[in-house]
C-alpha angles and dihedrals in degrees: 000000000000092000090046084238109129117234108211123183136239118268110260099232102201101094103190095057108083096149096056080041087060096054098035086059087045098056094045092048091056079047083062094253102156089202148000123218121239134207100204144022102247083068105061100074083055094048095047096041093054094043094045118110122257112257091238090059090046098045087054084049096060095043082053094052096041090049092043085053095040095057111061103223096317135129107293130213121183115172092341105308125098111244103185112145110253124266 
């Protein structure tokens, strides 16, 4: 999202094949889509269940916001890897 312009996917049109709807969002998300459409409601658990980051990703997200916060501007480290914003 270099250009900060959402891609968002096709809806995927057969309703009764969540599973192949799972791994169809999977593999777009890896691709950088941001979204995928849906055409009815019973999709959208699916589609937010396959694009949502994984909670490892989220916990490391947290420690690097709580450290980032807890520093006050000074040099950050976070598992090893420094996590300071670019100048």
């Amino acid at each position: 999202m270099l250009a900060r312009v959402p891609a968002i996917d096709v809806p995927f049109l057969d309703l009764t094949d969540i599973a192949t709807l799972a791994g169809e969002t999977c593999r777009v998300a890896a691709l950088g889509f941001t979204g995928k459409g849906a055409v009815h409601p019973a999709q959208v658990a699916a589609i937010h269940a396959a694009s949502a980051p994984p909670a490892e990703e989220v916990a490391r997200a947290e420690r690097i916001v709580a450290a980032v916060r807890a520093s006050q501007g000074s040099a950050n480290v976070v598992d090893g890897r420094m996590v300071n914003a670019p100048c």
